[in-house]
C-alpha positions in Angstrom: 119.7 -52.3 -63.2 116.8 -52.1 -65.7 117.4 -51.0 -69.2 114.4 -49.1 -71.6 113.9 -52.0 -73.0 113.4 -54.3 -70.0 116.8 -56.3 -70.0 118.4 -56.5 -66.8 122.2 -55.2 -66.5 125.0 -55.8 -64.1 126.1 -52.4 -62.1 129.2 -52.8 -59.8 128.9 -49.8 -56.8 132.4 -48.6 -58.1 130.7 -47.3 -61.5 128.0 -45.3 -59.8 129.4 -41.8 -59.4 127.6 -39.7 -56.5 124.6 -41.5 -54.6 121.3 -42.7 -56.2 118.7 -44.5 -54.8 115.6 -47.4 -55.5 113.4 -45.7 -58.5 116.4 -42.9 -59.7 116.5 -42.1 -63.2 119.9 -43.0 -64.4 122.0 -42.7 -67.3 125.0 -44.9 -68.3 127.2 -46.4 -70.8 126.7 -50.0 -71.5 130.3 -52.1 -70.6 132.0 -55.4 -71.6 132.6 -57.6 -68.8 133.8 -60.7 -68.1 130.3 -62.3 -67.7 128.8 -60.6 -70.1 127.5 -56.9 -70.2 126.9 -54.3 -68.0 126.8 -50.8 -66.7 129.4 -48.3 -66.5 129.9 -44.8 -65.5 126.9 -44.8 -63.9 124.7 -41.2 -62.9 121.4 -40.0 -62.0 119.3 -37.8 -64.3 117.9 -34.3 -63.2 
C-alpha cells in the first residue's frame, strides 16, 4: 500500500475490514511489525 507521501507499506488481508479494490481511497493506522511498519485497521474512504 502507498502512503501520501510515496513510501510503500505492508497490509496483511486480515487488517482490511470490508472489501476494497486496485485505486480505493483508504484510510489506516500505521502498525509496528516484526519487519518493520505497516498498515493496520485498514478501510475505504467515501
Amino acid at each position: 500500500m502507498e502512503q501520501e507521501d510515496g513510501e510503500d507499506l505492508f497490509v496483511h488481508y486480515t487488517q482490511v475490514e470490508g472489501e476494497i479494490k486496485d485505486g480505493d481511497s483508504v484510510e489506516f493506522e500505521v502498525g509496528e511489525g516484526p519487519k518493520g511498519p505497516n498498515a493496520i485497521n485498514v478501510s475505504k474512504t467515501e
